[in-house]
Biotite code that builds the C-alpha atoms (Angstrom):
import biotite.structure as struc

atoms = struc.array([
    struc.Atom([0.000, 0.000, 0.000], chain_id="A", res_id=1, res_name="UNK", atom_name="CA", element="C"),
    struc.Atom([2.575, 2.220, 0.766], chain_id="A", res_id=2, res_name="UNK", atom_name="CA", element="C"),
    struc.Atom([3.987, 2.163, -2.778], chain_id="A", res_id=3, res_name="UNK", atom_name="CA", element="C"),
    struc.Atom([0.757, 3.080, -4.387], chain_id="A", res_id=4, res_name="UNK", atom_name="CA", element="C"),
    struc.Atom([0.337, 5.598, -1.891], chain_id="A", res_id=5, res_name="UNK", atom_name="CA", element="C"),
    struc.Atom([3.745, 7.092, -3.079], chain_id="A", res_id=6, res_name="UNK", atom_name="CA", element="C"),
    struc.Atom([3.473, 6.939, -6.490], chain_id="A", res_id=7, res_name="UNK", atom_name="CA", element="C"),
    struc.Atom([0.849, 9.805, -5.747], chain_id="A", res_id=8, res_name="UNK", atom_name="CA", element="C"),
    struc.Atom([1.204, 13.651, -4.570], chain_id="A", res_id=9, res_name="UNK", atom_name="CA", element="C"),
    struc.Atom([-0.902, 15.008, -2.175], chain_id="A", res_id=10, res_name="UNK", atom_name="CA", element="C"),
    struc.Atom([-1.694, 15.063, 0.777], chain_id="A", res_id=11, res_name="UNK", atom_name="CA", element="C"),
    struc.Atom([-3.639, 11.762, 3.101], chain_id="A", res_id=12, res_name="UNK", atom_name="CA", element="C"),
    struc.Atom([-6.495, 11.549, 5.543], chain_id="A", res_id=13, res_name="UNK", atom_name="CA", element="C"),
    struc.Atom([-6.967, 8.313, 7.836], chain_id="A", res_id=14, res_name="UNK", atom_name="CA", element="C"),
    struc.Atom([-9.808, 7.187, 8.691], chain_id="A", res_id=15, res_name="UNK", atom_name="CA", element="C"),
    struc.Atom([-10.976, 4.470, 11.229], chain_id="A", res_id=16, res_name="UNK", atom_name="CA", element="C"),
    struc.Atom([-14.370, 2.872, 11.588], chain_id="A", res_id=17, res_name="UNK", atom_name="CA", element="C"),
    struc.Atom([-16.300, 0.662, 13.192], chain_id="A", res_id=18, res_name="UNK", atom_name="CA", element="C"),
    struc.Atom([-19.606, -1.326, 13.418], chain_id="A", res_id=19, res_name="UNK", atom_name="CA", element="C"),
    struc.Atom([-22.765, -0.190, 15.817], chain_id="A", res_id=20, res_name="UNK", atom_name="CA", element="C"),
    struc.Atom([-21.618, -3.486, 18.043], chain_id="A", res_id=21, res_name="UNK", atom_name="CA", element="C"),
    struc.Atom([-21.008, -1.837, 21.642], chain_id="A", res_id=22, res_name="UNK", atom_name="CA", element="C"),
    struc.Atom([-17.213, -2.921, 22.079], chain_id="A", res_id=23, res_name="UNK", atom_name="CA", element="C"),
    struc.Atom([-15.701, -2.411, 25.768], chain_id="A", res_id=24, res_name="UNK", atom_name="CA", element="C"),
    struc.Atom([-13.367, -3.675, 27.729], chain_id="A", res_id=25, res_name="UNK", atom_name="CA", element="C"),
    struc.Atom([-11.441, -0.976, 30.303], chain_id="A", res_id=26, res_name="UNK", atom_name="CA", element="C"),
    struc.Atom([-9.153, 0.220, 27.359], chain_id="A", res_id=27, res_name="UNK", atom_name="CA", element="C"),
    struc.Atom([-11.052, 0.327, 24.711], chain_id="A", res_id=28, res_name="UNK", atom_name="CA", element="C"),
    struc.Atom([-14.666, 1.672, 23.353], chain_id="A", res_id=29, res_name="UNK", atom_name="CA", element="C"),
    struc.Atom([-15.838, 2.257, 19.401], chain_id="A", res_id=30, res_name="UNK", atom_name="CA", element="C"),
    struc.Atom([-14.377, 5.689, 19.891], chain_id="A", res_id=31, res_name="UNK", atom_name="CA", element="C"),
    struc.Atom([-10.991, 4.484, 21.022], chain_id="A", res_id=32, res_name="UNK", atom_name="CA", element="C"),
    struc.Atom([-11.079, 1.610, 18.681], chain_id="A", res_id=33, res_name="UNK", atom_name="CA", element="C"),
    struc.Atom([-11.446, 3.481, 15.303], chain_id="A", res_id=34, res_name="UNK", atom_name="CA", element="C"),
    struc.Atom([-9.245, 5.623, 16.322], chain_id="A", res_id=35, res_name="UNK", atom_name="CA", element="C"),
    struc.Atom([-6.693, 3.072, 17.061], chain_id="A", res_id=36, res_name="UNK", atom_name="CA", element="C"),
    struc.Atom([-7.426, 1.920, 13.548], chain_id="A", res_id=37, res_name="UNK", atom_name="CA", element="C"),
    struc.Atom([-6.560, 4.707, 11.910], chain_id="A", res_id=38, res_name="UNK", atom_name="CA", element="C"),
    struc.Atom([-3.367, 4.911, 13.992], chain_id="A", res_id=39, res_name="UNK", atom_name="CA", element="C"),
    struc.Atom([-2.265, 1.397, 13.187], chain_id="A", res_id=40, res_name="UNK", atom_name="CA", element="C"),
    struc.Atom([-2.691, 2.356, 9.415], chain_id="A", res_id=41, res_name="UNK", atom_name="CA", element="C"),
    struc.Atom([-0.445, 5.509, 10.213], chain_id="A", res_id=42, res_name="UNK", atom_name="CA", element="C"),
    struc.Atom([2.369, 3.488, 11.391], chain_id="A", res_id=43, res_name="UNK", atom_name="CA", element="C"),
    struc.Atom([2.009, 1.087, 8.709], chain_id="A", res_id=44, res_name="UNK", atom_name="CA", element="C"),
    struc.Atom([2.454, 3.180, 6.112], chain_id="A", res_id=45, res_name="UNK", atom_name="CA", element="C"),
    struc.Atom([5.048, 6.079, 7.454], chain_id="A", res_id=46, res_name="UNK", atom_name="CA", element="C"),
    struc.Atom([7.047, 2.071, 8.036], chain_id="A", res_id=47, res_name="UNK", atom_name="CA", element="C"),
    struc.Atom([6.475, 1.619, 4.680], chain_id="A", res_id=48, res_name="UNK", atom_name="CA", element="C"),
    struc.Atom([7.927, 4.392, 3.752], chain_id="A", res_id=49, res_name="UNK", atom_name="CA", element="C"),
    struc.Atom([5.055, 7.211, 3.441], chain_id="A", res_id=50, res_name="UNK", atom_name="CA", element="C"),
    struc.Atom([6.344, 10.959, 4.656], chain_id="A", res_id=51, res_name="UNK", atom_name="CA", element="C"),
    struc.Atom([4.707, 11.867, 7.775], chain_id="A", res_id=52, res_name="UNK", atom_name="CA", element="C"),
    struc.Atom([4.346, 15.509, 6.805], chain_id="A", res_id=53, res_name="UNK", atom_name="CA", element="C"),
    struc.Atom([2.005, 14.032, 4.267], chain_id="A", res_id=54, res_name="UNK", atom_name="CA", element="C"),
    struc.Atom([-0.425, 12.489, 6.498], chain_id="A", res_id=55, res_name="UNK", atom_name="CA", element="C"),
    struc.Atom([-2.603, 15.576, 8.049], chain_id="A", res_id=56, res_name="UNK", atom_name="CA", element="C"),
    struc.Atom([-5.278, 13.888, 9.566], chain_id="A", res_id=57, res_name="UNK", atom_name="CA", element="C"),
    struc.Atom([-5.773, 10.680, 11.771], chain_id="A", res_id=58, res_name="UNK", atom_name="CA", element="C"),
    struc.Atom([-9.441, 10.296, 13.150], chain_id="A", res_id=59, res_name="UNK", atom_name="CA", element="C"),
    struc.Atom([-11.842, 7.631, 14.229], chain_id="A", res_id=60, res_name="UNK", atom_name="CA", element="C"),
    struc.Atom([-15.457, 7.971, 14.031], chain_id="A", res_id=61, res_name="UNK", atom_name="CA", element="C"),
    struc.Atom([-16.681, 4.586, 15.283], chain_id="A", res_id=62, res_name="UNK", atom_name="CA", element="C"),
    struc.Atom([-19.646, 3.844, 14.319], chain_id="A", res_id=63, res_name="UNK", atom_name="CA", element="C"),
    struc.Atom([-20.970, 7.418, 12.905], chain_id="A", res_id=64, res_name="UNK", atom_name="CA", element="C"),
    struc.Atom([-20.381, 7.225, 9.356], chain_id="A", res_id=65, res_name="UNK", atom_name="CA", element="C"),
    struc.Atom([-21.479, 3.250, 8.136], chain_id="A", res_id=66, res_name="UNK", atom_name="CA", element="C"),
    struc.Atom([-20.488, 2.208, 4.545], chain_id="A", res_id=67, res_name="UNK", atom_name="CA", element="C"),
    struc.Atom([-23.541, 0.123, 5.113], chain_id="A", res_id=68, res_name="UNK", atom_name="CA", element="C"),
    struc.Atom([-26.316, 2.134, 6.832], chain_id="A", res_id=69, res_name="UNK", atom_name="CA", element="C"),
    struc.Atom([-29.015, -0.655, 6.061], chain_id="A", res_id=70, res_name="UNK", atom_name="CA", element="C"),
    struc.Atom([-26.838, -3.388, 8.193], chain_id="A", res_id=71, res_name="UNK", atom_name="CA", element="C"),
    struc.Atom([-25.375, -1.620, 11.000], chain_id="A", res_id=72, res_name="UNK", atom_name="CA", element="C"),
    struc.Atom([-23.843, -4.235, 11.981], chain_id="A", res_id=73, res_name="UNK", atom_name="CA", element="C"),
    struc.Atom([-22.186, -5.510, 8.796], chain_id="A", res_id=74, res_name="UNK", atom_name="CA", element="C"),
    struc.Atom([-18.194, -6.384, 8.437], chain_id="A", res_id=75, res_name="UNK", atom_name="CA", element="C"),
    struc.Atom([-17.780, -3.482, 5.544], chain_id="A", res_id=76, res_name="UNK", atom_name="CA", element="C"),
    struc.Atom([-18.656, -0.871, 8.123], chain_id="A", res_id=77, res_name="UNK", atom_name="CA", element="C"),
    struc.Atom([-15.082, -1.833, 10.250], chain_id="A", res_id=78, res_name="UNK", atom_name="CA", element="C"),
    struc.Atom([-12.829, -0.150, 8.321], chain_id="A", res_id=79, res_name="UNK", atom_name="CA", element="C"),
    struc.Atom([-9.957, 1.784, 7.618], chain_id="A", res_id=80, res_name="UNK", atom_name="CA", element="C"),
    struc.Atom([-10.522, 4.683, 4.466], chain_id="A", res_id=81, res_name="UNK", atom_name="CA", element="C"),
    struc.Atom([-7.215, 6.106, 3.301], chain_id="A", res_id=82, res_name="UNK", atom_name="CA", element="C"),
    struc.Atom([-8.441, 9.911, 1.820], chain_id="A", res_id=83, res_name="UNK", atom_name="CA", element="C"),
    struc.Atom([-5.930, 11.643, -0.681], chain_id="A", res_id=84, res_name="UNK", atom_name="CA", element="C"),
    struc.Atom([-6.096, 14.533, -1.755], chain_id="A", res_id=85, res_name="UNK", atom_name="CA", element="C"),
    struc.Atom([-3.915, 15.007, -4.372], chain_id="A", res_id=86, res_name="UNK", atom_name="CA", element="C"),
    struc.Atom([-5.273, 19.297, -5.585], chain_id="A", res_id=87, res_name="UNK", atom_name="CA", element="C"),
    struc.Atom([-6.367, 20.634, -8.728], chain_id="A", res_id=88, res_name="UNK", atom_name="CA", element="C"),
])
């Protein structure tokens, strides 16, 4: 991923996501857990050799934005979106 991601310019937005399943445990929540998500695909691709000062945002949004609205609980909603925004 990280070469496709560099054979572009711009800059990247990423995005973490989850299902409307309540997830808990003392460290973690949907909030926490997207946003962990999103972090984990940070790392992943500034180790794969992405510049940092490309990346500008990191979020989670749990389970607020659902590719699949009709099935809140469906697998497509826990996800990870990698945004670029390449100008123009």
């Amino acid at each position: 991923i990280g070469r496709i991601v560099n054979s572009q310019k711009g800059t990247i937005s990423i995005n973490g996501h989850t299902d409307s399943r309540p997830f808990r445990s003392d460290t973690y929540d949907n909030w926490r857990l997207s946003t962990a998500r999103a972090h984990s695909a940070y790392y992943m691709l500034v180790r794969g050799g992405v510049d940092e000062r490309r990346i500008t945002e990191v979020a989670g949004f749990a389970d607020r934005q659902p590719k699949d609205a009709a099935d809140p609980l469906a697998a497509a909603n826990r996800r990870i979106e990698i945004l670029m925004a390449t100008g123009g």
